[in-house]
DRENKE-375385 format. One line per field, with one value per residue (C-alpha): y, x, z; residue in one letter; residue number from 1. Coordinates in pm, 1 decimal, padded with zeros to 6 digits. Layout:
<pts>
v: Y/...
u: X/...
w: Z/...
residuo: A/...
num: NUM/...
</pts>
This chain:
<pts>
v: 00000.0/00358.0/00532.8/00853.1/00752.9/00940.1/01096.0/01261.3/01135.4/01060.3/01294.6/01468.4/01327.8/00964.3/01042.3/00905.8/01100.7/01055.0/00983.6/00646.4/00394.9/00287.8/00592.4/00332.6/00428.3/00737.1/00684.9/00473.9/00734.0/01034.3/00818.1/00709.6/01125.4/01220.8/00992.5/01061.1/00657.2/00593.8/00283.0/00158.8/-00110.0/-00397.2/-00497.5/-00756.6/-00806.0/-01147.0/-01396.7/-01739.0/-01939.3/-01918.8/-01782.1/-02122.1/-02474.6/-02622.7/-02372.7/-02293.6/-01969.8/-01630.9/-01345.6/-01042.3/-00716.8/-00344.8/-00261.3/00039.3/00197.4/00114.8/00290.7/00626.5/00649.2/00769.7/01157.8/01171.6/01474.1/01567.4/01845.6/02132.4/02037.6/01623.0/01782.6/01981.3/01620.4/01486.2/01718.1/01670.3/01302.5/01435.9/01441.7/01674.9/02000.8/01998.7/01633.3/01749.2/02052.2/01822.2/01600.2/01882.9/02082.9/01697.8/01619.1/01354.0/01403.6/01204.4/00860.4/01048.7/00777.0/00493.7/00180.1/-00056.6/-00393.5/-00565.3/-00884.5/-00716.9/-00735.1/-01046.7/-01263.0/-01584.6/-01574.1/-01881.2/-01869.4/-01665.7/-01511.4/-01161.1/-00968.0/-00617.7/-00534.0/-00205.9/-00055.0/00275.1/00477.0/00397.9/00632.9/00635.5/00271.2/00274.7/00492.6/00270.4/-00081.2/00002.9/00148.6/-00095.0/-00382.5/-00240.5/-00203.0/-00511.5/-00777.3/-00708.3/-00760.2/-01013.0/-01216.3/-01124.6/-01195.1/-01518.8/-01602.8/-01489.7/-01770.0/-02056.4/-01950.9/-01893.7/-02233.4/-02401.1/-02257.2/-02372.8/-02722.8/-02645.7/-02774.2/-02425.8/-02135.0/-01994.0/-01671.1/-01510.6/-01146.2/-00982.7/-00830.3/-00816.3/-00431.6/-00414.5/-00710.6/-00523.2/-00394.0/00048.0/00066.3/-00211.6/-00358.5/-00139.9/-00302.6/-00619.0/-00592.6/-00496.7/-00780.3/-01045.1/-00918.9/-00910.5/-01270.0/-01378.5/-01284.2/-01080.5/-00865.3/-00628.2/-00476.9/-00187.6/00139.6/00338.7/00039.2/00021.7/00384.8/00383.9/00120.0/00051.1/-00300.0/-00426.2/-00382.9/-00543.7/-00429.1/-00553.9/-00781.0/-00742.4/-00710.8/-00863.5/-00536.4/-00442.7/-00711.2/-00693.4/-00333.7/-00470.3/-00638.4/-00990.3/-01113.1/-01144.6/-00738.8/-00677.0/-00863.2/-00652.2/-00306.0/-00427.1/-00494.9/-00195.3/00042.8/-00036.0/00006.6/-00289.3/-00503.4/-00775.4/-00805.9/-00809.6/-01089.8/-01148.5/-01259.4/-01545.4/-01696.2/-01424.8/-01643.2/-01943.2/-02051.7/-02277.7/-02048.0/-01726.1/-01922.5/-01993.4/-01665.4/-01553.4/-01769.2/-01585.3/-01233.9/-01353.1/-01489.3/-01123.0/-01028.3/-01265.8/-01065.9/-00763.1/-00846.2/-00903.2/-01226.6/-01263.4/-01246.9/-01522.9/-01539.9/-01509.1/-01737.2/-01620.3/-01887.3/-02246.6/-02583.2/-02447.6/-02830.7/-02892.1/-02598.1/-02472.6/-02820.4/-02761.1/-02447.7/-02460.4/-02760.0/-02526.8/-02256.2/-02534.2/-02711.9/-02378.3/-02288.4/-02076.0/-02272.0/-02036.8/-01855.8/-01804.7/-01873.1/-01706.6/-01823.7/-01595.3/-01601.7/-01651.6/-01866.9/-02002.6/-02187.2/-02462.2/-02480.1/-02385.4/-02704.9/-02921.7/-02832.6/-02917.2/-03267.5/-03326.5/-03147.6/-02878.8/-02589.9/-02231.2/-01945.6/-01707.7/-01713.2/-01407.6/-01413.2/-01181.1/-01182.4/-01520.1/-01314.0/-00980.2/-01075.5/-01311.3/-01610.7/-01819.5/-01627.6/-01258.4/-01134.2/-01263.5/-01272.8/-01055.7/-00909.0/-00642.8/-00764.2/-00602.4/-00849.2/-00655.2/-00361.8/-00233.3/-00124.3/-00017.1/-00142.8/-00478.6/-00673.7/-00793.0/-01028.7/-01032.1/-01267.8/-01254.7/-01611.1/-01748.7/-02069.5/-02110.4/-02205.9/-02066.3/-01739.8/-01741.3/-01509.4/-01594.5/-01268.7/-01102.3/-00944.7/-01162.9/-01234.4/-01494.4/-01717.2/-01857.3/-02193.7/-02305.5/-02638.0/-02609.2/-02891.6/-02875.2/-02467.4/-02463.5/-02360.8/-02635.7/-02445.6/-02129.9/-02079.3/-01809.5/-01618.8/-01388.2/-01078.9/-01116.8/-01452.8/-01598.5/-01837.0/-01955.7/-01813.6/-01541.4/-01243.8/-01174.2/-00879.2/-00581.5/-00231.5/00009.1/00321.4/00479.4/00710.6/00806.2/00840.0/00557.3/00447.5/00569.8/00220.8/00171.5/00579.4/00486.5/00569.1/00323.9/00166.5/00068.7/-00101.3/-00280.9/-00403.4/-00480.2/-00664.3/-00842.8/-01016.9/-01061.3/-01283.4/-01450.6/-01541.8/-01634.5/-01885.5/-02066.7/-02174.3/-02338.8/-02710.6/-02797.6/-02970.7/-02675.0/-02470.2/-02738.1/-02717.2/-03026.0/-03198.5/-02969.4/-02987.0/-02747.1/-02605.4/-02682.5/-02347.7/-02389.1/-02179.3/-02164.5/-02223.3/-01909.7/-01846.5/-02156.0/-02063.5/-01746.2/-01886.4/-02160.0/-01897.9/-01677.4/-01948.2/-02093.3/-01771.9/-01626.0/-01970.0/-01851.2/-01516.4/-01409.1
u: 00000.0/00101.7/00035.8/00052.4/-00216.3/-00469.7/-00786.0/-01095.1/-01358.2/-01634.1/-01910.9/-02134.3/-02420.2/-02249.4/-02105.6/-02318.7/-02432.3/-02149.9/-02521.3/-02542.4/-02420.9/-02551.6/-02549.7/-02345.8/-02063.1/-02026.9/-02093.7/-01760.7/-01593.0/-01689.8/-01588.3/-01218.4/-01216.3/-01283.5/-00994.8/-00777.6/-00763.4/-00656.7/-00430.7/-00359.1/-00627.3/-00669.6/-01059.8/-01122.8/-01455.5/-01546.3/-01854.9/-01857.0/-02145.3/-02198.0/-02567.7/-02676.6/-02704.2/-02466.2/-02251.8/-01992.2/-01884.1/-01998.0/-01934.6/-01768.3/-01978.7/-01986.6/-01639.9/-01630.0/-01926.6/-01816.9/-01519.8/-01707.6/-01798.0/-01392.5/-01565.4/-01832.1/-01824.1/-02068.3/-02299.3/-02403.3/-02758.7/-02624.7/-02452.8/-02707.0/-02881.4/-02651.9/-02651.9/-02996.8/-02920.5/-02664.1/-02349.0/-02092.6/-02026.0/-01642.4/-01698.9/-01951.9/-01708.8/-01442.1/-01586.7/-01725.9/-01383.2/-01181.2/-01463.8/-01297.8/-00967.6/-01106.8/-00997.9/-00631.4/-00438.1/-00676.9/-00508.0/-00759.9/-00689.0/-00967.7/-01044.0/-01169.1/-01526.7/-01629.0/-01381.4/-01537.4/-01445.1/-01503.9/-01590.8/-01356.3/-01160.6/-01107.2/-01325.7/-01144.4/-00904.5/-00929.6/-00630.7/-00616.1/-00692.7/-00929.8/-01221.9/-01170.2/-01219.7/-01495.9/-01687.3/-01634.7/-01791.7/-02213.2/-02151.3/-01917.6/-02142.3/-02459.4/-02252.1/-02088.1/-02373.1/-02629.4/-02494.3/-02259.6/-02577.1/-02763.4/-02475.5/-02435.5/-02799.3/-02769.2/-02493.2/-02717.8/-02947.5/-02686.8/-02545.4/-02880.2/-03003.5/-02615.4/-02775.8/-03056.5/-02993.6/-03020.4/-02903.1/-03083.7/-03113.9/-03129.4/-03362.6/-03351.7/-03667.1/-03700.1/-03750.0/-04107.6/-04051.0/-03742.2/-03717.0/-03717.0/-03437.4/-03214.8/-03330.8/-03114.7/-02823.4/-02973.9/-02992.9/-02621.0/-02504.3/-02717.0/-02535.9/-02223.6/-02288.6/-02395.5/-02750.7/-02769.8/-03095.4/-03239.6/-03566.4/-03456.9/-03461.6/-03301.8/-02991.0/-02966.7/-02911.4/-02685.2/-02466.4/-02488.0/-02701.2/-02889.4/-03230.2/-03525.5/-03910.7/-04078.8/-04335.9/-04700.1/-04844.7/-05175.2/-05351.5/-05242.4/-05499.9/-05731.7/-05802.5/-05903.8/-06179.6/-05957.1/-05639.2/-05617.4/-05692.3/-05441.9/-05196.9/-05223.2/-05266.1/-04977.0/-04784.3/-04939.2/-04788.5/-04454.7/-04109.5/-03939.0/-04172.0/-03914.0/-03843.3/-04255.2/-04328.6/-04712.1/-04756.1/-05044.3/-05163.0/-05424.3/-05673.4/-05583.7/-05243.3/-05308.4/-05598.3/-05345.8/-05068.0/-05309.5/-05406.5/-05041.7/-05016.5/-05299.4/-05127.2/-04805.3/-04918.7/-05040.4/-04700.7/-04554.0/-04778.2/-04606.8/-04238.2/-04197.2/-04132.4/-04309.8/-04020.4/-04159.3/-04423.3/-04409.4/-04581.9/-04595.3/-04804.0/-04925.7/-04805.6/-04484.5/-04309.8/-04671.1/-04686.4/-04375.5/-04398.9/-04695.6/-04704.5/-04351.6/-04518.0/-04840.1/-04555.3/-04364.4/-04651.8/-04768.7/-04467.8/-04277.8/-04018.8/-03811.8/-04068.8/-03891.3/-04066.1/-03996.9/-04066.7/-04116.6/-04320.7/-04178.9/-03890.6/-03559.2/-03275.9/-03432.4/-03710.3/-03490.3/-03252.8/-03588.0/-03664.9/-03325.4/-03340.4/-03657.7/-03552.5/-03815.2/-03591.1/-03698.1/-03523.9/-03522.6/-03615.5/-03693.0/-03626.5/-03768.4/-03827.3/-03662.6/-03328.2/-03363.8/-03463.2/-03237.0/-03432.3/-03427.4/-03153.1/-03261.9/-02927.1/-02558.7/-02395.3/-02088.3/-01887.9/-01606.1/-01403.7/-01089.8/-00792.6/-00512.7/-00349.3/-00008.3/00249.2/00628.5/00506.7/00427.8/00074.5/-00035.4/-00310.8/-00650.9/-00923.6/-01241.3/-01361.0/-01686.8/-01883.6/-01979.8/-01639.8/-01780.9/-01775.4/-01448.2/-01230.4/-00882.3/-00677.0/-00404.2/-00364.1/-00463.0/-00403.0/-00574.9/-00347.0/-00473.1/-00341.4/-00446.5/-00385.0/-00164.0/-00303.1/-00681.0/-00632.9/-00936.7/-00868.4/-00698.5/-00700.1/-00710.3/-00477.3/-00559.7/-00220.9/-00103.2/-00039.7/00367.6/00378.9/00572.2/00332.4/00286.2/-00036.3/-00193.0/-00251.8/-00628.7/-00635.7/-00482.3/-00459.9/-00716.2/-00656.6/-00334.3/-00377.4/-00748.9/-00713.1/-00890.2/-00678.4/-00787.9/-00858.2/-01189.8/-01316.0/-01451.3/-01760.9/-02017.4/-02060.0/-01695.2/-01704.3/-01965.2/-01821.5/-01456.6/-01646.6/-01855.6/-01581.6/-01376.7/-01661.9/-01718.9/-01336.1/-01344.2/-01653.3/-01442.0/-01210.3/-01462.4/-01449.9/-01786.3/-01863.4/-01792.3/-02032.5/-02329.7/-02549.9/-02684.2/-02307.8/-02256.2/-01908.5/-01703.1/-01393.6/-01073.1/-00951.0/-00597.9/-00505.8/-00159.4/00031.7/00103.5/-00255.3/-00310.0/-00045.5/-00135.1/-00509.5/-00367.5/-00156.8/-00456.1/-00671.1/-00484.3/-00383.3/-00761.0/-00836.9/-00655.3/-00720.6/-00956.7
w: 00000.0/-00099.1/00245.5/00083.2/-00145.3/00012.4/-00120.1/00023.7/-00275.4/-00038.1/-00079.3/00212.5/00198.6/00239.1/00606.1/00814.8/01107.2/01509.8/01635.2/01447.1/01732.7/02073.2/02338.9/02576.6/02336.0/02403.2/02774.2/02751.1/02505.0/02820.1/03105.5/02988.1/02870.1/03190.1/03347.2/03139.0/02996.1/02684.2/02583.8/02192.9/02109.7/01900.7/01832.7/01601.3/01405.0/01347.2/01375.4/01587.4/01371.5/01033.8/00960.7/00801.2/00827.1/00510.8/00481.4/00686.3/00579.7/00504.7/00196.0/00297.1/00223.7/00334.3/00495.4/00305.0/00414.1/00786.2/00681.8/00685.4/01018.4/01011.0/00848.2/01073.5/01249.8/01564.2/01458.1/01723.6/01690.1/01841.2/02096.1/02243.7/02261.2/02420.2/02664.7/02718.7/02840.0/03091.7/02887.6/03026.2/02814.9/02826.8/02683.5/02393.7/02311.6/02269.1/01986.4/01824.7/01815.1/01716.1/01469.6/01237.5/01399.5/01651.2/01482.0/01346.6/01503.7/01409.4/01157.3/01008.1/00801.6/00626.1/00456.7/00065.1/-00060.2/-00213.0/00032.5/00161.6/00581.0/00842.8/01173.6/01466.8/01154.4/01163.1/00853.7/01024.6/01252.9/01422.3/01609.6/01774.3/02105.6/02308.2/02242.4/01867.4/01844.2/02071.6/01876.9/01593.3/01719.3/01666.2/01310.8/01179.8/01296.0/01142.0/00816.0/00771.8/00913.6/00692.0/00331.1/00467.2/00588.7/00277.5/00057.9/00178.8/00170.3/-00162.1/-00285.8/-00162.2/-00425.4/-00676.6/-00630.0/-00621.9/-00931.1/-01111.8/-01017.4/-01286.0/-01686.1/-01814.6/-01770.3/-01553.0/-01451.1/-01083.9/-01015.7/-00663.2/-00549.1/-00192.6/-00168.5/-00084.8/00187.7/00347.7/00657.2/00611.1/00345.4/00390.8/00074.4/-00126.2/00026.7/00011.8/-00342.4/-00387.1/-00155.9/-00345.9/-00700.1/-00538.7/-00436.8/-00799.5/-00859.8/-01237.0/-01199.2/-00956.0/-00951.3/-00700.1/-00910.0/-00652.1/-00612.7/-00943.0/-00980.2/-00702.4/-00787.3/-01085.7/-01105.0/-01397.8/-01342.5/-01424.1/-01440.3/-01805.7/-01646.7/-01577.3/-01240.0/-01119.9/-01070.7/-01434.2/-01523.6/-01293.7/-01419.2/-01749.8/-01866.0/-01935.2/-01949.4/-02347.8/-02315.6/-02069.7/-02264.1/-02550.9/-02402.6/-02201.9/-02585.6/-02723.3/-02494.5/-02413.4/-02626.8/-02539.8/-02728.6/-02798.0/-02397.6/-02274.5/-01982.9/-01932.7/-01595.1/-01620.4/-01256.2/-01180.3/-01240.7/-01410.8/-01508.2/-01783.2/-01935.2/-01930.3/-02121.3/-02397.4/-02352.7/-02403.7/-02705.7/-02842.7/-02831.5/-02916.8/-03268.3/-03304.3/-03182.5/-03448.8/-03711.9/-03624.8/-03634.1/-03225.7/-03040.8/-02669.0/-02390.8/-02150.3/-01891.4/-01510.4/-01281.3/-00922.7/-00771.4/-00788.8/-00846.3/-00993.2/-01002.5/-01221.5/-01407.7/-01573.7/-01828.7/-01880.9/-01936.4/-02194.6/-02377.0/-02444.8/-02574.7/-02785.3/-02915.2/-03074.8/-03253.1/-02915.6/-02816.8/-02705.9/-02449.5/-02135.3/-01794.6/-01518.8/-01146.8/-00855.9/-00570.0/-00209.6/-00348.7/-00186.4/-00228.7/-00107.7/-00314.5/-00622.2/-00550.3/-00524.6/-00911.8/-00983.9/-00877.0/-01084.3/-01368.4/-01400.0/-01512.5/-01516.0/-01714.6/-01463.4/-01123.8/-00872.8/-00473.6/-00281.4/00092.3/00181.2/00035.8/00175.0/00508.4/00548.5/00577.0/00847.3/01001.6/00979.9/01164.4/01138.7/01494.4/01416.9/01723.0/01790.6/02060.5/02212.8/02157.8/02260.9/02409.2/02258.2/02509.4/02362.3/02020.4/02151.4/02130.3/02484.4/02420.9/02592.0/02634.4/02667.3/02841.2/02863.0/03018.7/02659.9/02475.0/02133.4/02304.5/02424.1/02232.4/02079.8/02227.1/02023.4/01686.3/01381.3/01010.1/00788.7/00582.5/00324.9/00199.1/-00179.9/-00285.6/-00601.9/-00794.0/-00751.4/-00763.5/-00484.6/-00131.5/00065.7/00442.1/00612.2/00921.1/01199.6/01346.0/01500.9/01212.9/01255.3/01216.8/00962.1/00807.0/00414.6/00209.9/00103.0/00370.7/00346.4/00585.7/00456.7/00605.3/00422.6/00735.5/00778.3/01053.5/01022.3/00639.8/00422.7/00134.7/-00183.5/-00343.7/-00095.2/-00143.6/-00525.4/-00671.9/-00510.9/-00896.6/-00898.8/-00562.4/-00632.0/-00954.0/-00817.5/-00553.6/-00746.9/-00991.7/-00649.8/-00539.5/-00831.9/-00820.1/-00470.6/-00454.4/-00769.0/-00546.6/-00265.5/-00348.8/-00458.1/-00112.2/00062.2/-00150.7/-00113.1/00172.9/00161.7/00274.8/00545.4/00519.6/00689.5/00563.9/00737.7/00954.9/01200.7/01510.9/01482.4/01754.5/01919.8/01942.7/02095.7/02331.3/02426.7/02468.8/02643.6/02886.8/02938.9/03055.1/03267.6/03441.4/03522.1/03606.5/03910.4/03946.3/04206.5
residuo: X/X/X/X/X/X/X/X/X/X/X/X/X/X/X/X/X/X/X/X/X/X/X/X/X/X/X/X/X/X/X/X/X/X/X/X/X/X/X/X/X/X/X/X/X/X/X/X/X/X/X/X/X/X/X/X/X/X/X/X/X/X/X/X/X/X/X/X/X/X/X/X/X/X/X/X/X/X/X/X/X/X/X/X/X/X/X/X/X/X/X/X/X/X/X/X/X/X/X/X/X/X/X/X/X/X/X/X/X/X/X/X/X/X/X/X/X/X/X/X/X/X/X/X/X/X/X/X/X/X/X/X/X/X/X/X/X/X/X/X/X/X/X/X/X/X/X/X/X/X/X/X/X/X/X/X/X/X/X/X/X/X/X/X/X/X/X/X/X/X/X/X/X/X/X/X/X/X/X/X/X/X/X/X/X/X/X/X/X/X/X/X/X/X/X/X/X/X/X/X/X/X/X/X/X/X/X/X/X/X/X/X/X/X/X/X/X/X/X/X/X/X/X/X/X/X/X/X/X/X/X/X/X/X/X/X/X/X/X/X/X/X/X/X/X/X/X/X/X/X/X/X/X/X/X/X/X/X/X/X/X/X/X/X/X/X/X/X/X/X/X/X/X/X/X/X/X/X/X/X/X/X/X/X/X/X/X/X/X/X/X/X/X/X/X/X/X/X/X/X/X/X/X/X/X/X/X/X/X/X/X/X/X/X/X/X/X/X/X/X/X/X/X/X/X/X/X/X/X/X/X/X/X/X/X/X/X/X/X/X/X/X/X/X/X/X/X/X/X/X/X/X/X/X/X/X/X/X/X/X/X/X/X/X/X/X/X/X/X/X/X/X/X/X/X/X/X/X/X/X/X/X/X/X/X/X/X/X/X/X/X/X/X/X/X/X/X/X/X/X/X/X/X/X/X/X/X/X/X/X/X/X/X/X/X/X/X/X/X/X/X/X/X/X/X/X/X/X/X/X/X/X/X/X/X/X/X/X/X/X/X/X/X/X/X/X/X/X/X/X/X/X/X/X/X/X/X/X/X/X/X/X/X/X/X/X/X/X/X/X/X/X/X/X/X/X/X/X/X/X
num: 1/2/3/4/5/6/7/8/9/10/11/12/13/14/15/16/17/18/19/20/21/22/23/24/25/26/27/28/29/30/31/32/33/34/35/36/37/38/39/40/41/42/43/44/45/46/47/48/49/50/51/52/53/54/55/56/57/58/59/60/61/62/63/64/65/66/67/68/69/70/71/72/73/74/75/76/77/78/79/80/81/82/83/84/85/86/87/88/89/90/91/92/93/94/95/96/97/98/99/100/101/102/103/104/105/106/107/108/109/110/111/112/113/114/115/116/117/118/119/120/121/122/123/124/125/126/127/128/129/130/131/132/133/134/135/136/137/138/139/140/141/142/143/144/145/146/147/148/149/150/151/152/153/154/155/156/157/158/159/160/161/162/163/164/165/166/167/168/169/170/171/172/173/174/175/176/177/178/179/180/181/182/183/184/185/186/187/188/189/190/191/192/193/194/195/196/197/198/199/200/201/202/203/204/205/206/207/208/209/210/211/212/213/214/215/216/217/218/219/220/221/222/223/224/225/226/227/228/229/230/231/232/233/234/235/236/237/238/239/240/241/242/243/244/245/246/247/248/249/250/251/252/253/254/255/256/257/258/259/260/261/262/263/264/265/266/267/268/269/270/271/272/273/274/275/276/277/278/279/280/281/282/283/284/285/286/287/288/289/290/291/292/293/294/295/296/297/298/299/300/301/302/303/304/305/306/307/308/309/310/311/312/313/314/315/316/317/318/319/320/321/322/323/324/325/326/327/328/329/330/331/332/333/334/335/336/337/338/339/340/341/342/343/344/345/346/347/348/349/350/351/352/353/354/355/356/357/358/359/360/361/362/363/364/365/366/367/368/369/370/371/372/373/374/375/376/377/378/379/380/381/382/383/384/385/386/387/388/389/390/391/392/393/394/395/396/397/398/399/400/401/402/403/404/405/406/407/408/409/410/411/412/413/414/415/416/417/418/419/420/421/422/423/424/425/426/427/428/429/430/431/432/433/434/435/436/437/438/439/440/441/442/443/444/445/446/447/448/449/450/451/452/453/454/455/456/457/458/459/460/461/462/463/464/465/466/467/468/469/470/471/472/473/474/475/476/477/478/479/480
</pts>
């Protein structure tokens, strides 16, 4: 990295207000003020369980956004709230005279978008005083949970629908499902993770999705007197007439592709071939034959169908194994929601406190050994096996350990400044991180990537960490 490769590209409106965390943070932030405590800190961001059952892993998504809690700035309208809730006012006129300056001696390192993490490994590693990295810990969470659980969610239906003897494509459309306006991330994590199409205007816009929106809705035909009229109103109108979708389970699903069959000879007459059909309810495993062998046996073979309708991965994999193959398939609020798992349980944990340039490692022990922490400063190494080209291991170190594989944590803040690589347009960092996770999830073995094995993927402490946990235990085993 190119520490003097520093830029300040991030516009206004994308700094996201100092009020966006939990209040007990700056509770924290005015009591070690007040005393006068301040040590250098290492917190670690990680998750203990992966968010679902087959896959033990998750996809990376949203560090750079967390990033920009580094230009927030508290406003003079914030601190007269806070003072309302009994903050001090020599406290509040000291953030508002730091500002940003604040987190000046705050170093970050980051896995990059796309990357596929395990369990316990660090996705960021946060090192700085002790109030700027307190302030940090509700904001990056927030930030980096979400997609990360949505992105993931995402690749189960990616890898389902590879199962399928076509190919098939994926649309997001969880918006109107989503909780407020998550869905607009939701829709950026699922393309990251593989899906092709949104139907999110505003993400689209944003950054820079393909977006989707040429099919009928039910109310479109309701308003008319029947479907055949709806049909070709629908036709008449628009000016993508090569790219129309009829959507035909309103009433009957059988009676609306004939019905579809009827307009698109008219189509035919005119010079335009019907798009496909959209079936968002029924006996879909039933159906979609049927429904391509009325297209086929009337001279439209090539009439896509298109599934949607409270679909998941699981449901996609099902069609799969009978070989009932859709051409495209939307997923709405099983994706954006996250399912069955509607939160990923990412922490920030404090694993170390620098003293004369020196890591001394802390632990943070609990009766439940999955929540006992592994204490120092980390790197990922990342082993890949050199015939199969997949990835063969990941070890966990400490981040000066001399260990073989790639370093997947690398430092994106020097000293408060975020490196110019991860202050891009929104559209480009959403593209780099899409082709990163395209490249990434082609080296999982195949097991890894299907949930049905629930295989997990082999990650090592190395030995100093296990020494250093192994210390730590054993000492406030016998502290009183």
């Amino acid at each position: 990295m190119n520490k003097n490769n520093i830029t300040e590209n991030i516009s206004i409106k994308d700094i996201p207000s100092a009020l966006n965390t939990d209040l007990y943070n700056y509770r924290a932030s005015e009591r070690n003020w007040k005393q006068n405590f301040s040590e250098v800190e290492v917190h670690e961001m990680f998750f203990r369980k992966a968010p679902y059952e087959g896959n033990n892993f998750v996809v990376a998504v949203g560090m750079p956004y967390a990033l920009r809690f580094l230009k927030s700035k508290l406003q003079e309208k914030d601190g007269e709230w806070l003072l309302s809730q009994g903050f001090s006012k020599d406290f509040i006129d000291y953030l508002i005279k730091e500002g940003p300056k604040i987190f000046k001696d705050v170093n970050i390192w980051s896995v990059e978008e796309g990357t596929i993490v395990f369990p316990q490994e660090p996705i960021m590693r946060i090192q700085g005083p002790t109030i700027a990295v307190q302030l940090l810990e509700t904001y990056f969470l927030s930030q980096v949970g979400y997609p990360t659980l949505i992105a993931t969610k995402a690749l189960r239906s990616v890898w389902a629908t590879n199962q399928l003897n076509n190919n098939c494509g994926l649309l997001e459309m969880g918006l109107r499902r989503s909780q407020t306006n998550s869905g607009h991330c939701g829709a950026r994590a699922a393309c990251i993770a593989g899906f092709g199409i949104t139907s999110d205007a505003l993400a689209a816009q944003i950054f820079g999705l393909p977006v989707s929106g040429s099919s009928l809705m039910h109310a479109d035909i309701q308003r008319r007197e029947n479907e055949i009229e709806a049909f070709k109103s629908f036709y008449e109108y628009v000016s993508y007439k090569d790219k129309v979708i009829f959507l035909i389970d309103t009433y009957n699903v059988i009676q609306g592709a004939k019905n579809a069959v009827a307009v698109a000879k008219e189509m035919r007459s005119n010079g335009h071939e019907l798009f496909g059909v959209r079936i968002d309810s029924g006996d879909i495993k039933k159906l979609i034959p049927e429904v391509k062998k009325i297209f086929s046996d009337e001279g439209f073979p090539n009439v896509k169908i298109m599934l949607t309708g409270d679909m998941n991965e699981y449901k996609i994999l099902d069609l799969a194994k009978i070989g009932v193959n859709p051409d495209f398939i939307g997923v709405g609020t099983e994706l954006v929601t996250g399912g069955e798992k509607p939160a990923l349980g990412m922490v920030y944990k404090l694993k170390g406190i620098i003293i004369d340039g020196k890591v001394v490692p802390k632990i943070k022990i609990s009766g439940d050994a999955g929540k006992t922490t592994l204490p120092g400063s980390h790197q990922i190494f990342r082993v890949t096996n050199n015939q199969t080209g997949k990835l063969e291991k990941d070890i966990i170190g400490m981040h000066d350990e001399d260990i073989s594989g790639e370093h997947l944590l690398k430092q994106v803040v020097f000293n408060g400044n975020i490196i110019e690589e991860w202050e891009i347009s929104d559209i480009e960092l959403t593209k780099i991180a899409k082709e990163r996770a395209s490249a990434q999830i082609n080296l999982l073995p195949e097991n890894i990537l299907n949930f049905e094995k629930n295989d997990s993927f082999p990650v090592e402490i190395s030995s100093q960490v296990q020494k250093e946990t192994e210390k730590l235990l054993k000492f406030y085993s016998k502290a009183k």
